[in-house]
C-alpha positions in Angstrom: 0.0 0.0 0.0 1.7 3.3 -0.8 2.5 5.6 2.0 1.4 9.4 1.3 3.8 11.9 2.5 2.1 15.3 1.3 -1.3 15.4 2.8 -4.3 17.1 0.5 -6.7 20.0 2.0 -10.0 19.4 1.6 -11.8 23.1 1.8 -14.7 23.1 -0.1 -18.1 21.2 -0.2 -18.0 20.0 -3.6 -15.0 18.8 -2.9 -15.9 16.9 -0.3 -18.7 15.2 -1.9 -16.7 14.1 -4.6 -14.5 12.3 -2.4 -16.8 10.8 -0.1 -18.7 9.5 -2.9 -15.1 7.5 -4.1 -15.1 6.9 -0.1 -18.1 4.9 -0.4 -16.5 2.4 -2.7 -14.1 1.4 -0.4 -14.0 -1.4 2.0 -12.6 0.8 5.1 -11.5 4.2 5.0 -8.9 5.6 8.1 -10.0 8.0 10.4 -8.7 10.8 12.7 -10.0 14.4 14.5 -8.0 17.2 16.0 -10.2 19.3 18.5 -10.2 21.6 20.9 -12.7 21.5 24.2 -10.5 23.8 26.9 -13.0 26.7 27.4 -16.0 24.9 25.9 -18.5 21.7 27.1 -18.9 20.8 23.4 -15.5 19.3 21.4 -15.0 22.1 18.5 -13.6 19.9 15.3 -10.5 21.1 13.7 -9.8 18.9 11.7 -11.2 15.7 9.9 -8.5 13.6 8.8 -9.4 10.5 6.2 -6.6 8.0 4.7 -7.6 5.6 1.7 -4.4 4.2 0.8 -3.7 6.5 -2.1 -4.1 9.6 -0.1 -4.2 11.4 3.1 -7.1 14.3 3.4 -7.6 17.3 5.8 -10.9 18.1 6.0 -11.1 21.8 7.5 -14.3 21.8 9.1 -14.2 25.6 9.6 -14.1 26.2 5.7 -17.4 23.3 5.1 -20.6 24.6 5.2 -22.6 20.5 4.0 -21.3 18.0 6.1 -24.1 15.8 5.0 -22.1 13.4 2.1 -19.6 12.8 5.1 -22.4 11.9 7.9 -24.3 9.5 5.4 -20.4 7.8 4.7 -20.3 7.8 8.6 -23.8 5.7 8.5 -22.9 3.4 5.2 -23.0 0.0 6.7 -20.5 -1.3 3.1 -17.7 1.2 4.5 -15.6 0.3 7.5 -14.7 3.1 9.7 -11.1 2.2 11.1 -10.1 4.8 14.3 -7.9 4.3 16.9 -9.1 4.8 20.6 -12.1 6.8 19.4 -14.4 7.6 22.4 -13.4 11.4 21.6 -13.6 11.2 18.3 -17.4 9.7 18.4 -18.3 12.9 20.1 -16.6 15.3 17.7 -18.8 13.6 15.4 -22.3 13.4 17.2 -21.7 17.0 17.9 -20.7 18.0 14.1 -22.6 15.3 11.7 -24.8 14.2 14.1 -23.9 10.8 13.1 -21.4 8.3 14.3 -19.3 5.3 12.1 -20.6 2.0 11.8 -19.1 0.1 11.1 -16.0 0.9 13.3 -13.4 -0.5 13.8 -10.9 0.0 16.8 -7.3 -0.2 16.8 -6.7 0.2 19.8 -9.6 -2.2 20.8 -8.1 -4.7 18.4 -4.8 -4.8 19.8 -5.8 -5.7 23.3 -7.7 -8.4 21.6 -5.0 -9.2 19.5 -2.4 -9.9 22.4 -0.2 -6.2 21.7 -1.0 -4.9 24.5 -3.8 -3.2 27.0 -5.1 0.4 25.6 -1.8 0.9 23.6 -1.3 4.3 22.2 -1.1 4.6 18.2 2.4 5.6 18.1 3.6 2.5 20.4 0.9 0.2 18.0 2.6 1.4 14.6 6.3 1.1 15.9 5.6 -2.2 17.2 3.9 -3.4 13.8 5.4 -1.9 11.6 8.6 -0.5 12.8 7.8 3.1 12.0 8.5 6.0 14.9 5.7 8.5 14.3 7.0 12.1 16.3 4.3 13.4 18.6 5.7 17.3 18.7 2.0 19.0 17.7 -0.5 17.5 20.4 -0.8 20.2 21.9 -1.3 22.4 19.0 -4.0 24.9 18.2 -6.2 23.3 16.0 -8.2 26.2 15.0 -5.6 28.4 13.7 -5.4 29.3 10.4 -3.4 28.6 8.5 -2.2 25.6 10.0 2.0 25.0 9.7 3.4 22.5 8.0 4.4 20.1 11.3 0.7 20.3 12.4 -0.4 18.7 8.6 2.3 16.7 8.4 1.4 15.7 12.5 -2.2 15.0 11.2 -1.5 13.7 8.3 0.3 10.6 10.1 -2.0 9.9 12.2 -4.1 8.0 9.9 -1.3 7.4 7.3 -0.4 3.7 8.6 -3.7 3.3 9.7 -5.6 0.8 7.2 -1.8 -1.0 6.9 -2.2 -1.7 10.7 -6.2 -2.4 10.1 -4.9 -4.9 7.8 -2.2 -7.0 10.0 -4.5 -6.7 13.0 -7.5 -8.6 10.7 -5.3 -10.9 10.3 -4.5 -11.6 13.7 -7.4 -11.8 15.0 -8.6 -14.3 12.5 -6.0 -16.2 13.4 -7.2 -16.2 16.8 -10.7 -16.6 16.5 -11.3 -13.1 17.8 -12.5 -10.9 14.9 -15.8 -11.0 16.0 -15.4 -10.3 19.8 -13.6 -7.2 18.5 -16.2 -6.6 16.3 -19.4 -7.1 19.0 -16.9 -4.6 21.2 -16.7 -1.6 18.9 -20.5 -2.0 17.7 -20.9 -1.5 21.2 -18.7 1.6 21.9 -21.0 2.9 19.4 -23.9 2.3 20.7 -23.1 3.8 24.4 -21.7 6.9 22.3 -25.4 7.3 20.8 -27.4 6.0 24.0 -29.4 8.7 25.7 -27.7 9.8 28.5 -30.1 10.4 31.9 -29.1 13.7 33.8 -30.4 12.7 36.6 -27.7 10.2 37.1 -25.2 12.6 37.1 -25.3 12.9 40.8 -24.3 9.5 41.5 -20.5 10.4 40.4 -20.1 12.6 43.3 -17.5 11.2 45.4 -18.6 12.0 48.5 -22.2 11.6 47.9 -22.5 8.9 50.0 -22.0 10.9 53.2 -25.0 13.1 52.4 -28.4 12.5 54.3 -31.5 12.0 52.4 -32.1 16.0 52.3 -28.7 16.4 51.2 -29.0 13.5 48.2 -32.1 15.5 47.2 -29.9 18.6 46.9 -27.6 16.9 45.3 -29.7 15.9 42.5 -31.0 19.0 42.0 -27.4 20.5 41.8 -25.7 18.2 39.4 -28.8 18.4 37.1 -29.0 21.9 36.7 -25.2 21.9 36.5 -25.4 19.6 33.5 -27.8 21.5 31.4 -26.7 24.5 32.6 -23.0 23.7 31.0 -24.7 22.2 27.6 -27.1 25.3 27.2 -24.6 27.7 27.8 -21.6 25.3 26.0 -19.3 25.7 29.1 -17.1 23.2 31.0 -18.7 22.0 34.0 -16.0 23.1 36.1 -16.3 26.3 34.8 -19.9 26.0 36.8 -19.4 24.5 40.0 -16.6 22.1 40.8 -17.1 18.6 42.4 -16.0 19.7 45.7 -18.8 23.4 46.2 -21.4 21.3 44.9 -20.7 18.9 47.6 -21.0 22.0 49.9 -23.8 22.6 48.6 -26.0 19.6 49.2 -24.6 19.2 52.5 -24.5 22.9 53.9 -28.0 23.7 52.0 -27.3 27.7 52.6 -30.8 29.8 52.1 -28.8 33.1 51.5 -25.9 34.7 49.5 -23.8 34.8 52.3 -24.0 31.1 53.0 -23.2 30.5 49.5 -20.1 32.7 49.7 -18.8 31.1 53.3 -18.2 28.0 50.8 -14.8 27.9 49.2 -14.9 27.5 45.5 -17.6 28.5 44.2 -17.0 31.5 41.2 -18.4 34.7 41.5 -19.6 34.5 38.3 -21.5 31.6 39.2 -23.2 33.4 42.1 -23.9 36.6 40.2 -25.0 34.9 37.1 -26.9 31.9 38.9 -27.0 32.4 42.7 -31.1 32.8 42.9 -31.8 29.2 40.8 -29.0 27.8 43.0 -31.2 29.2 46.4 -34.2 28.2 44.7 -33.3 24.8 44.5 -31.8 24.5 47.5 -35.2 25.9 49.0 -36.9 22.7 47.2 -34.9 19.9 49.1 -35.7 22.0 52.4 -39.0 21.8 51.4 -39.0 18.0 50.2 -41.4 16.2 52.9 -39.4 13.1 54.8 -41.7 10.5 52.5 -40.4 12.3 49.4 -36.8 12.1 50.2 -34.3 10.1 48.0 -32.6 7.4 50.1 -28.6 7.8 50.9 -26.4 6.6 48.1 -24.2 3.4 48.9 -21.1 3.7 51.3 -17.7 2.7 49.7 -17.6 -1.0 50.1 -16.6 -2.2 53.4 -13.0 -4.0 53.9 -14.6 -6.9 54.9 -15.1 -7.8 51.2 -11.5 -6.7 50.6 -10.2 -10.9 50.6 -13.4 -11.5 48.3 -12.8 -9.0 45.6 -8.9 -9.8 45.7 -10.1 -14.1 45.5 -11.9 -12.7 42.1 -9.4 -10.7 41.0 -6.9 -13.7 41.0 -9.2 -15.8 39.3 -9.9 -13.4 36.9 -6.2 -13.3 36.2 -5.8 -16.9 36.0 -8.5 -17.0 32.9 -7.5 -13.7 31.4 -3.6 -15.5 30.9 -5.2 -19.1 30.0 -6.9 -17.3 27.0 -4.0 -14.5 25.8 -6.4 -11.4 27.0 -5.4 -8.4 29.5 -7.6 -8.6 32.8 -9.0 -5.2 32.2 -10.6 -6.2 28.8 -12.3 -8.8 30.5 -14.2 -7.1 33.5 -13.7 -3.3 35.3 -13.5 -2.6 39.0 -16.9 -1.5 39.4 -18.1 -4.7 38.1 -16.7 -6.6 40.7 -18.1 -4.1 43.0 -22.1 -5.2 41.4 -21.3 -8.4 42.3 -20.9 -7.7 45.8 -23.6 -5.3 46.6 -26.0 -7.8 44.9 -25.0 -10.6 46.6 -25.0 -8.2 49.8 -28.4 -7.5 48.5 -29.4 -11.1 48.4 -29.2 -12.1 45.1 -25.6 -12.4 43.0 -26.4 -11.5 40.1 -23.7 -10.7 37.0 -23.3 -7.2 35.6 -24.9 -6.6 32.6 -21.8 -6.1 30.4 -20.8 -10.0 31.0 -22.5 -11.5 28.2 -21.9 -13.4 25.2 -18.1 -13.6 24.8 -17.4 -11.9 28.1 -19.8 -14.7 29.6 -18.3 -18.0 27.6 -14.6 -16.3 28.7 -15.3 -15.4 32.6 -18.8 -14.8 33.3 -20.3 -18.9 33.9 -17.3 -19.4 36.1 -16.9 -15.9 38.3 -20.5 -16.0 39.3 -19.4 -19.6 41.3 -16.3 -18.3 42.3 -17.7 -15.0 43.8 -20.3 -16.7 45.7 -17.6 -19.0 47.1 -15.5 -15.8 48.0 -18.1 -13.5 49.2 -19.2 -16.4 51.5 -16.4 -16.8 53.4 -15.3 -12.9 53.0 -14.0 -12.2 56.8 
């Protein structure tokens, strides 16, 4: 496959739609973005970077006024999309094409699979495939500048350059292993999540120190952390930017009915306050308000060391299988997946988390649901 080394602006929609339409007549296409998201909630795309083997195309997505020939590529089930570690890039595109790839494909997904190594970096995956060192000097470049300078194309360029060459040995190996269509099942389902509906409300539950809150407090909480979300996608602003983590806590726990309790809490901006201060009162006033029988209940404690030996008995026996079958532990099952299985067998009824089905299940899941019973039996 030949190796581009001048990469070709793409600046115009006609353009474009020329070459998506050639796109669409290939079997996978590479893919890359360069954003930027430091004073925004929303990624803002800088560039969209395709390789197809002959070429290697900058798509300016400041200069492109139709993006619609590149969304319906995105959603043409005969093209496969090939990224590398693309949770970021799936929501560059949701926010820009409103449309995500599918097929996808996963390089850095694949490799795990594949036995190179546990979320290896693209860099690390083409020098150890192909013996190619790929500089990283521009990452932290501005993406939005125009023009850009040569090292940021070239930089971009690169990046999806060696691409369908890796796509290509990694098929390979995973046929050869019998594990095209795990990695397959994966990646349809990182899609999936990316396009899911995501519930607000739920928001409150990564709070740290939620759990310490009283019912009152939870209630708050809620409240808080679902005006802060909505607040920061209406107004297209970090959430930091808002409230930080550790004032929102404050918050919830203090529940201040005046200005000057707001301001005794450290951390919270004034802009915040003199831009926001009255909702944040009002809502506050709500969870005073809330009657007892309306009241959330308390979120769930940290687990307690007494299931320390259990989770450490699953771990090991997670490692044992992961090494029997060639795969890295953390592909396998995540730490707050052994934590469901504890508070549902706390709870009375071990059940397995919902992620451990078909080839997680053949792989761990009908012999970890045994073992953690076994475990969690004997846990002090």
């Amino acid at each position: 496959m030949h190796i581009p080394t001048e990469p070709i602006w793409v600046d115009d929609d006609q353009t474009l739609h020329t070459l998506c339409q050639r796109w669409a007549q290939q079997a996978a296409i590479a893919v890359d973005t360069e954003f930027m998201r430091s004073d925004t909630f929303y990624p803002i795309a800088g560039l969209i970077q395709v390789g197809d083997g002959q070429g290697c195309y900058l798509i300016d997505p400041k200069a492109i006024s139709d993006f619609t020939p590149l969304a319906e590529l995105w959603r043409n089930p005969k093209v496969t999309k090939v990224l590398h570690a693309c949770s970021e890039d799936l929501e560059v595109f949701s926010v820009l094409l409103n449309a995500l790839p599918q097929p996808l494909f996963d390089t850095q997904v694949a490799a795990a699979f594949a036995g190179c190594g546990y979320s290896l970096g693209y860099a690390a995956l083409v020098r150890d495939l192909l013996a190619i060192e790929i500089p990283k000097g521009e990452t932290r470049s501005d993406w939005l500048a125009r023009p850009l300078s040569k090292a940021q194309t070239e930089y971009a360029a690169l990046d999806v350059a060696h691409l369908l060459i890796v796509y290509g040995k990694l098929l390979r190996l995973l046929k050869e292993q019998g594990r095209l269509d795990w990695v397959l099942a994966e990646c349809y389902a990182q899609v999936e999540a990316a396009a899911g509906p995501l519930d607000l409300a739920q928001a409150y539950t990564k709070v740290g120190l939620g759990w310490k809150l009283p019912p009152r407090g939870v209630a708050a909480l809620q409240s808080l952390c679902l005006w802060r979300e909505q607040e920061a996608r209406a107004c297209n602003i970090p959430r930091n930017r808002l409230l930080k983590e550790q004032p929102l806590y404050e918050l919830a726990r203090r529940l201040p009915d005046d200005y000057n309790g707001m301001r005794r809490i450290e951390g919270i901006p004034k802009r915040t306050l003199a831009d926001h201060g009255d909702q944040l009162l009002g809502l506050l006033q709500v969870a005073r308000d809330l009657p007892e029988d309306q009241l959330p209940p308390r979120m769930p404690a940290p687990l307690g060391r007494e299931y320390g030996t259990a989770i450490k008995a699953m771990k090991a026996w997670v490692r044992e299988r992961a090494e029997a079958v060639g795969l890295p532990p953390e592909l396998l099952i995540r730490k707050k997946e052994y934590e469901y299985l504890v508070r549902t067998y706390a709870a009375g009824q071990i059940e397995l988390p919902a992620r451990l089905t078909g080839w997680r299940y053949e792989v761990i899941g009908k012999g970890l649901l045994e073992v953690a019973s076994n475990a969690l039996g004997g846990k002090s």
